[in-house]
PASE-654213 format. One record per residue (C-alpha): residue number from 1; chain; x, y, z. Coordinates in steps of 0.05 Angstrom, whole numbers, padded with zeros to 5 digits, always signed. Example, Ala and Ser with C-alpha at 12.3 -4.5 7.8 and 13.67 -1.06 7.14 Angstrom:
BEGIN
> 1,A,+00246,-00090,+00156
> 2,A,+00273,-00021,+00143
This chain:
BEGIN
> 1,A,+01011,+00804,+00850
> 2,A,+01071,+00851,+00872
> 3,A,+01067,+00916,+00853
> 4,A,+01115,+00967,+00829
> 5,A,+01076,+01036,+00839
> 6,A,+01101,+01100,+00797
> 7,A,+01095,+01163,+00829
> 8,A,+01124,+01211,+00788
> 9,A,+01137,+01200,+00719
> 10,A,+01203,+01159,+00687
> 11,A,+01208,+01141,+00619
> 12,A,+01163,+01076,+00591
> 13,A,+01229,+01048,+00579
> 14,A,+01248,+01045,+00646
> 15,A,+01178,+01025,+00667
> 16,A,+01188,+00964,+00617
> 17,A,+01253,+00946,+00644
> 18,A,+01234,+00948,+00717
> 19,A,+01171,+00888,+00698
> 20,A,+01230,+00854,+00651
> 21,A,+01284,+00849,+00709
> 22,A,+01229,+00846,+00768
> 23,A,+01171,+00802,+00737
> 24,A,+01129,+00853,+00780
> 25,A,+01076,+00902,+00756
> 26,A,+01088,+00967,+00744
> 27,A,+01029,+01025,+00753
> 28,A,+01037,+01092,+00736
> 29,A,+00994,+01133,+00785
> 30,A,+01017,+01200,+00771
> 31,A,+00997,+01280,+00790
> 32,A,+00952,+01262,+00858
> 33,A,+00937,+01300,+00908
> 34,A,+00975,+01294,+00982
> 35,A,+00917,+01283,+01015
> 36,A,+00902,+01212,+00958
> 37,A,+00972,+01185,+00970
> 38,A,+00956,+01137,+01027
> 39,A,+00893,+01103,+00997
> 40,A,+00937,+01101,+00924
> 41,A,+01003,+01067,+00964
> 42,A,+00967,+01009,+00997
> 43,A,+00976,+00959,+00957
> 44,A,+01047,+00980,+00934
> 45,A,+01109,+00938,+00945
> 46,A,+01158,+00983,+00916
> 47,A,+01147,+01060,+00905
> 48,A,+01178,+01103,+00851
> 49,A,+01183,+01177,+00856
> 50,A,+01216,+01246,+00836
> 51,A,+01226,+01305,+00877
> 52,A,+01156,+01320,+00876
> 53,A,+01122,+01274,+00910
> 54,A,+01138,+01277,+00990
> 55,A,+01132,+01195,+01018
> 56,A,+01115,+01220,+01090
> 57,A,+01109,+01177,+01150
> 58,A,+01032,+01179,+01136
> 59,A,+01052,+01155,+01067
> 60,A,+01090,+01098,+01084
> 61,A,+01045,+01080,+01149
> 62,A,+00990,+01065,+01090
> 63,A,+01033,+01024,+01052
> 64,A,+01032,+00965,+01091
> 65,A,+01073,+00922,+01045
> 66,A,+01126,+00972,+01022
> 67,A,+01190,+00950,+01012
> 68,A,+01232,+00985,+00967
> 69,A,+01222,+01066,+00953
> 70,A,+01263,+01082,+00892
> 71,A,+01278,+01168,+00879
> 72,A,+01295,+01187,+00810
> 73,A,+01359,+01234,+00824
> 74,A,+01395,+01249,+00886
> 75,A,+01367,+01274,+00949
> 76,A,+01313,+01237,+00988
> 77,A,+01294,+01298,+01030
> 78,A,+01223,+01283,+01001
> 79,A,+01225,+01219,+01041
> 80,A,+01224,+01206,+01112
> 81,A,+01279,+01167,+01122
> 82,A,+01269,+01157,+01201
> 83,A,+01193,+01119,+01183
> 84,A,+01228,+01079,+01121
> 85,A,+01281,+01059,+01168
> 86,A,+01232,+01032,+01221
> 87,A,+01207,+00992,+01180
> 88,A,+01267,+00971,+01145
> 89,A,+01247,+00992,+01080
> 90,A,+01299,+00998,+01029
> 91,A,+01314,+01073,+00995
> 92,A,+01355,+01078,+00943
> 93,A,+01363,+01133,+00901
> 94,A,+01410,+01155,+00830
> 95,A,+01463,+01204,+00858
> 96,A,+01505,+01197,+00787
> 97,A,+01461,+01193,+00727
> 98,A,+01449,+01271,+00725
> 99,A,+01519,+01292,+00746
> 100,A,+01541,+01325,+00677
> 101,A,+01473,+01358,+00680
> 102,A,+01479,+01391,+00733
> 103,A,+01548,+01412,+00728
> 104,A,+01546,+01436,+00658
> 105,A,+01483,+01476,+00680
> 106,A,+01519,+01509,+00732
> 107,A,+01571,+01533,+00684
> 108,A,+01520,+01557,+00638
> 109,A,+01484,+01599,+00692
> 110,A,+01557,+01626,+00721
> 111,A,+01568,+01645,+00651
> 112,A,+01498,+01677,+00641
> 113,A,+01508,+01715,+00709
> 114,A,+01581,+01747,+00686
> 115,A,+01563,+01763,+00614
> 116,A,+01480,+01784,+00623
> 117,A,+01469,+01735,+00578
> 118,A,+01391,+01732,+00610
> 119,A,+01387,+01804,+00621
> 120,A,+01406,+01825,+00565
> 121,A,+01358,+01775,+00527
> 122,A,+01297,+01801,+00557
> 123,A,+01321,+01881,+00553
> 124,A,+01325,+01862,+00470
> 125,A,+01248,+01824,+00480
> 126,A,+01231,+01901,+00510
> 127,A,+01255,+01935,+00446
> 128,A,+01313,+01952,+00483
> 129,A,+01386,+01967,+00455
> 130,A,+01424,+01972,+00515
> 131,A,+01493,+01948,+00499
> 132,A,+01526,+01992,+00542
> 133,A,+01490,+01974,+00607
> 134,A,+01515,+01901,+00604
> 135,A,+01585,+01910,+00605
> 136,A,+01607,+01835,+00634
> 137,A,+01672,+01804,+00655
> 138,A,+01715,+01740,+00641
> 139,A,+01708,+01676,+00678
> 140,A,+01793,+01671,+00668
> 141,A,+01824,+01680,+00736
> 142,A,+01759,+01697,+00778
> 143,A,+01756,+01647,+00839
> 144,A,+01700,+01597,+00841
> 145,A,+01683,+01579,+00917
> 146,A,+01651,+01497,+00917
> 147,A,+01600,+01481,+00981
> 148,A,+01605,+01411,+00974
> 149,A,+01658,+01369,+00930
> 150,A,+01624,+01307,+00916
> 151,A,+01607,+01279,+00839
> 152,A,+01576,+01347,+00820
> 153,A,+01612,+01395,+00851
> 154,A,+01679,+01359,+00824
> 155,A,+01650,+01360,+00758
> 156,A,+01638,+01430,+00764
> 157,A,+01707,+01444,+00781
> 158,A,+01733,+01404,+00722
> 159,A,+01682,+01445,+00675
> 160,A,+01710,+01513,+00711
> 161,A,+01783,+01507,+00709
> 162,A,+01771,+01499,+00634
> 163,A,+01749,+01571,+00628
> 164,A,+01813,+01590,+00671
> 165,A,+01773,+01596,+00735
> 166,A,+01812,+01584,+00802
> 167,A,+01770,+01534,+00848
> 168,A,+01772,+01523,+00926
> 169,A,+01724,+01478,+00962
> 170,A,+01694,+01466,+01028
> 171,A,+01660,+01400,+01052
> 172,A,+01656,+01373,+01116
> 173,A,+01663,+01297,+01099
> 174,A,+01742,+01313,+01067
> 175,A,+01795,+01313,+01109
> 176,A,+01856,+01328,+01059
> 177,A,+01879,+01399,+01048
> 178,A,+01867,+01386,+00962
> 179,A,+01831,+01346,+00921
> 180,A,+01840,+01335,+00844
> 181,A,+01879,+01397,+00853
> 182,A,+01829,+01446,+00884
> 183,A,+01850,+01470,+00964
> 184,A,+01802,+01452,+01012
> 185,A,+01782,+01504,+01067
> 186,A,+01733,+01527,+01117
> 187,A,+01660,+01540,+01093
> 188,A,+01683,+01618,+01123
> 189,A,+01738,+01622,+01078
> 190,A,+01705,+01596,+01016
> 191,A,+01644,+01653,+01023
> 192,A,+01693,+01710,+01047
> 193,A,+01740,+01695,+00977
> 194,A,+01700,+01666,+00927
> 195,A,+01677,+01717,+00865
> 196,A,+01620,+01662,+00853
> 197,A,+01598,+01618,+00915
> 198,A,+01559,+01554,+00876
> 199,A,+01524,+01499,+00930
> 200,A,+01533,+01426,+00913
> 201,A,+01512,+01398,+00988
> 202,A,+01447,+01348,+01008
> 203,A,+01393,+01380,+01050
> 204,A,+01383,+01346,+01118
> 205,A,+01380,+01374,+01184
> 206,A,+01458,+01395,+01185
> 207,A,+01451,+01442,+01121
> 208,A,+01379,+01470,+01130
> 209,A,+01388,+01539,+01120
> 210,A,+01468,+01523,+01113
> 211,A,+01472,+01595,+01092
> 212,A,+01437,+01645,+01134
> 213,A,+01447,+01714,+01145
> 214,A,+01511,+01712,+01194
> 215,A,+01541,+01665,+01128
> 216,A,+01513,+01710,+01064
> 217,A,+01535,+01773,+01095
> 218,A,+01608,+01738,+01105
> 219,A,+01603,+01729,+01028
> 220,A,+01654,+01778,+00981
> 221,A,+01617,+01836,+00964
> 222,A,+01595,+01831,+00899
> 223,A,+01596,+01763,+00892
> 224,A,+01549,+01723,+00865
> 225,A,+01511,+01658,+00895
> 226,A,+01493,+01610,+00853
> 227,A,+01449,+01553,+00880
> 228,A,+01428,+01486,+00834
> 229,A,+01415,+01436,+00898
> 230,A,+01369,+01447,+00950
> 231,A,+01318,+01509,+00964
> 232,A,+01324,+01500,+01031
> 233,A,+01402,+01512,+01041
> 234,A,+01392,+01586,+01045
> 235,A,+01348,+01636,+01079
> 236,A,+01316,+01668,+01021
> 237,A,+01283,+01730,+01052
> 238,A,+01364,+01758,+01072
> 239,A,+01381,+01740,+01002
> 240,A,+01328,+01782,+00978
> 241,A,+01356,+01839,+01030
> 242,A,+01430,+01820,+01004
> 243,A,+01417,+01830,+00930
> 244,A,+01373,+01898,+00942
> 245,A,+01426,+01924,+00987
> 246,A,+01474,+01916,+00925
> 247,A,+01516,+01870,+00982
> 248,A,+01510,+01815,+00925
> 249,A,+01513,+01825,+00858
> 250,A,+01474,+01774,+00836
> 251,A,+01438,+01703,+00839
> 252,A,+01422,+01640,+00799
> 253,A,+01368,+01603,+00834
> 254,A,+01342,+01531,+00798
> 255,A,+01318,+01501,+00869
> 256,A,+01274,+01537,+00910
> 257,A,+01247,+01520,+00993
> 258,A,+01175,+01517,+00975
> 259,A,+01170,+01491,+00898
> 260,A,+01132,+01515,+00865
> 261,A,+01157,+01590,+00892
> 262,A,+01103,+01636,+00885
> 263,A,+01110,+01700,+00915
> 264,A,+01161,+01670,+00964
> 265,A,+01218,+01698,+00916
> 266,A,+01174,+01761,+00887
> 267,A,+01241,+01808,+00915
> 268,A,+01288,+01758,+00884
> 269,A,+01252,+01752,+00821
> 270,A,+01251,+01837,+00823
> 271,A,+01323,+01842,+00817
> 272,A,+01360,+01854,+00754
> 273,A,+01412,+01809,+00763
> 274,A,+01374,+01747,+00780
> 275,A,+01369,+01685,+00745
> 276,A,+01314,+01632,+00766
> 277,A,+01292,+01572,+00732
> 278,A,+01245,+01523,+00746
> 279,A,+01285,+01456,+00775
> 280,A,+01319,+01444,+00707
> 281,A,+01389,+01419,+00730
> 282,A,+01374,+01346,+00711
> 283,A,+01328,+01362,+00654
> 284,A,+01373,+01332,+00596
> 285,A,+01353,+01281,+00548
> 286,A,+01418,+01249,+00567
> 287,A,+01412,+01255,+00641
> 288,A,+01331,+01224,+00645
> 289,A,+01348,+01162,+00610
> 290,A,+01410,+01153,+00651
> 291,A,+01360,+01169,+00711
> 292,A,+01310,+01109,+00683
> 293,A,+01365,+01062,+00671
> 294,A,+01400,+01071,+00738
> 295,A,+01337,+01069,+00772
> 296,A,+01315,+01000,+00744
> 297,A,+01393,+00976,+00760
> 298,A,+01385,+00999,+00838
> 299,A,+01307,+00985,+00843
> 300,A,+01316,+00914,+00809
> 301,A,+01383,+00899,+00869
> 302,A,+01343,+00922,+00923
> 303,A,+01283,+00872,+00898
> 304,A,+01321,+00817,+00897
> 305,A,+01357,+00824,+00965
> 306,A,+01290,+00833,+00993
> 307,A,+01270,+00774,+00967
> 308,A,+01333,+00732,+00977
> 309,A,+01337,+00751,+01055
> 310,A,+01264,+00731,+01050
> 311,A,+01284,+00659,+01028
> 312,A,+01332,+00657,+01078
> 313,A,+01298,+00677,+01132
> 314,A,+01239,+00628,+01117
> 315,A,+01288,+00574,+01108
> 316,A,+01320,+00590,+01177
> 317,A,+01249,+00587,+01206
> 318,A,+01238,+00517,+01172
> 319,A,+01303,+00492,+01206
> 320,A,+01290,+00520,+01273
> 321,A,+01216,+00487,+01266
> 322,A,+01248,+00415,+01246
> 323,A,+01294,+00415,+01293
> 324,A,+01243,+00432,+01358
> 325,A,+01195,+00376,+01326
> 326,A,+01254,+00327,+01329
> 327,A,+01274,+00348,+01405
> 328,A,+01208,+00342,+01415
> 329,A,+01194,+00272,+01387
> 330,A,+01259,+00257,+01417
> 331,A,+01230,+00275,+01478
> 332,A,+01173,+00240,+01471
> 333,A,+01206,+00174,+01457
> 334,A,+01257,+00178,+01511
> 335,A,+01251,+00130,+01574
> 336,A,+01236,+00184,+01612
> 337,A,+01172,+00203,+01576
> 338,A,+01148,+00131,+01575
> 339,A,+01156,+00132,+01653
């Protein structure tokens, strides 16, 4: 029986769909260990998984009849592409359904970060009445720098110029000077304008640590960085220096380089004018069943070609079997042979 095994958790209705469009089982396995992953993935044709879960090479070594690995959102930093690849295993991921999420979290958190909407939430929790400490400032006419223009950081650019925000870009896959309207520049020229720098790039070996300390301290000061993609785009101990220096005015983390944080973000989490969450930029009830549905579309596709190049290739091995038996009773039945 082929197996479908799930990771990290997608709705049942997804689950459902993925045995209705597959006629494989699906097994939810969820919340193990690292160090149970290999003995939990060998009998697992396809694998299903979040960002939690990291499909190593050790991972996919055990899974000797992997196939498919299917990740519920964008990046596949989780997954080592370079073992997948080697054994031609398929990955394919959702990079769409949680757009809007993301995008309209961003906004929210840019908002939150002008206005001290989160500040000023937990001084009132205190018993504070501080109104006069919180003094904020319009989103109409500040400049909005984008690091990365793809789906998200598009839609966030839509979603901005709405409030009256001015947008540039930078992303090294566009080669036009303007996109949708937005001016494309340098990644220097975006940090050294922007009033609010937001990050809307992969992580791969090309953007670890895209911003370091050379590229926060080129950032405006008193700018703000705000950061719903990947932890490890930027070095998070010169942030911590940036933001105590008063260099930066503030931050909006949702993604973090070691996830769950812990104390790796204790100076971050220290300054007033920091807003972290806990991963939430696709958490919508919208943007999960998209994920599901999307998932079961991509998963189901990458099934079936597996299976249809399967057929084929069994059916070329059939032909190239016939045809050496009939050369060889050819052969055999030539005058020649009866000599």
């Amino acid at each position: 029986m082929k197996r479908i095994v799930v990771l990290d958790a997608i709705s049942d209705d997804a689950c459902k769909r993925l045995e209705e469009e597959t006629g494989w089982v699906v097994e939810k396995r969820l919340g193990l260990a690292p160090a149970d992953l290999p003995a939990a993935v060998e009998d697992a044709d396809v694998l299903i998984v979040r960002s939690s879960t990291q499909v190593t090479a050790e991972v996919i070594a055990a899974a000797r009849r992997l196939k498919v690995i299917g990740r519920a959102g964008i990046g596949v930093d989780n997954i080592d592409m370079e073992a997948a690849s080697e054994r031609e295993i398929r990955v394919v991921n959702t990079p769409g359904a949680t757009t809007t999420s993301v995008a309209e979290i961003t906004i929210g958190a840019i908002l939150s970060l002008a206005r001290w909407i989160h500040v000023g939430d937990r001084s009132l929790r205190a018993g504070e009445w501080r109104r006069s400490d919180f003094q904020g400032f319009e989103l109409k006419g500040k400049l909005l720098g984008l690091v990365g223009f793809g789906r998200i950081g598009r839609e966030v650019a839509t979603l901005a110029q709405a409030f009256g925000m001015r947008v540039v870009a930078t992303d090294p896959f566009l080669d036009s000077s303007s996109v949708q309207g937005v001016r494309i520049h340098t990644l220097d020229d975006v940090l050294s304008r922007a009033d609010f720098v937001s990050l809307h790039v992969p992580l791969d070996q090309d953007t670890s640590r895209l911003l370091g300390r050379e590229q926060l301290e080129r950032m405006k000061r008193g700018a703000f960085l705000v950061n719903f993609a990947r932890g490890g785009l930027i070095d998070e101990e010169v942030l911590a220096e940036l933001l105590e220096r008063g260099h930066l005015a503030g931050v909006a983390l949702d993604t973090y380089a070691t996830e769950p944080p812990g104390a790796s973000i204790e100076r971050i989490l220290a300054h007033p004018r920091s807003l972290l969450l806990p991963h939430l930029g696709a958490q919508t009830r919208e943007g999960q069943i998209r994920v599901g549905m999307e998932l079961v579309e991509t998963v189901a596709k990458a099934i079936k070609k597996f299976m249809s190049d399967r057929a084929n290739r069994l059916a070329e091995e059939r032909e190239a079997q016939e045809a050496a038996a009939a050369l060889s009773e050819a052969g055999e039945g030539s005058p020649e042979s009866a000599s």
